[in-house]
C-alpha positions as CSV (number, residue, x, y, z in Angstrom):
1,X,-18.9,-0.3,33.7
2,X,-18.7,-0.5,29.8
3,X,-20.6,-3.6,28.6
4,X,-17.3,-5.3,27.2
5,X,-16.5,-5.3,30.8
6,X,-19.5,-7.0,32.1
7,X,-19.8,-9.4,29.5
8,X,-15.7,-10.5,30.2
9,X,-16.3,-10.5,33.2
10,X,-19.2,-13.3,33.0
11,X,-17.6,-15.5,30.7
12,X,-14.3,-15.3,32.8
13,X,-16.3,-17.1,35.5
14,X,-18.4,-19.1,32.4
15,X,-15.6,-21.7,32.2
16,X,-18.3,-23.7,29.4
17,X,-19.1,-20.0,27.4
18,X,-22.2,-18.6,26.7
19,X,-24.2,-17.7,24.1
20,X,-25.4,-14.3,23.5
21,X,-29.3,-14.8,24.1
22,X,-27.8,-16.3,27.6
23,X,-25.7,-13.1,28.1
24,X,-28.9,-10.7,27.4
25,X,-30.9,-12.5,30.0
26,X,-27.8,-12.4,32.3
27,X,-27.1,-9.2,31.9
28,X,-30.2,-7.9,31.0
29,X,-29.3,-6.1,27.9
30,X,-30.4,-5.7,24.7
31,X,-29.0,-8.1,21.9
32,X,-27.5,-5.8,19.4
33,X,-25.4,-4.5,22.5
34,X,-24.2,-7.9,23.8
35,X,-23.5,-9.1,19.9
36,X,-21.8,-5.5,19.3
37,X,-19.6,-5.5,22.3
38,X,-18.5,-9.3,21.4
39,X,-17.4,-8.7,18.0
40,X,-15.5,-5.5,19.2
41,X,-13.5,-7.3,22.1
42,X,-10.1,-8.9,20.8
43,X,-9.9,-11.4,23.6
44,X,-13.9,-13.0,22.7
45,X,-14.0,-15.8,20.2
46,X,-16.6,-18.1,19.3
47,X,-15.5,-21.5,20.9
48,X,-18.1,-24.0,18.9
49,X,-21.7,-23.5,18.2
50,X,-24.8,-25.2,19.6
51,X,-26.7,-28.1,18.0
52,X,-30.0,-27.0,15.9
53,X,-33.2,-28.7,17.0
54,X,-36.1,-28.5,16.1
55,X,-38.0,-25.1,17.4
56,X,-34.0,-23.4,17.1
57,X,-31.3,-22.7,14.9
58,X,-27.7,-23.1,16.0
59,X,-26.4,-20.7,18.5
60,X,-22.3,-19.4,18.9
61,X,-20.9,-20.3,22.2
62,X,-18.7,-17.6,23.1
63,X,-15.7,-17.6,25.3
64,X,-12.7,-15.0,26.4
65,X,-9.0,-15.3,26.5
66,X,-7.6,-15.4,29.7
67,X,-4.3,-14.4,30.3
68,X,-1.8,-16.5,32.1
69,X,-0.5,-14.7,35.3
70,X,3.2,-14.5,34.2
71,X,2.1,-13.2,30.9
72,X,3.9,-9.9,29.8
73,X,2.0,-6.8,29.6
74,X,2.8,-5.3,25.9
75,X,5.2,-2.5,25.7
76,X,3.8,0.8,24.6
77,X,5.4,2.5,21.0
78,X,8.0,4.8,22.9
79,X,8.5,2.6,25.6
């Protein structure tokens, strides 16, 4: 399983997002993978970003579109 696929498949069941240092733990993999495989999927977006604090800078929340049932699959070119 590529890691687009994990990570879609986490924030599917995420209904609040996650950020990407909470995807690396989850998923145990490394952060230029995680970040790399976000901004490559055209259904992840980042929904807001966290507060900064103190000892941390803000973080992006990410999320995925999900696709209602009924929704159309698109039509390939010759189709």
């Amino acid at each position: 399983m590529t890691w687009a696929k994990k990570i879609r498949k986490e924030l599917r069941e995420e209904e609040d997002g996650m950020t990407v240092k909470e995807l690396c733990q989850m998923l145990n993999a490394p952060h230029t993978s995680v970040y790399d495989a976000l901004t490559d999927m055209p259904d992840a977006y980042v929904d807001r970003w966290t507060e900064p604090n103190k000892y941390q800078s803000t973080e992006q929340i990410w999320r995925v579109v999900v696709p209602p049932p009924h929704c159309p699959r698109p039509r390939k070119p010759n189709d």
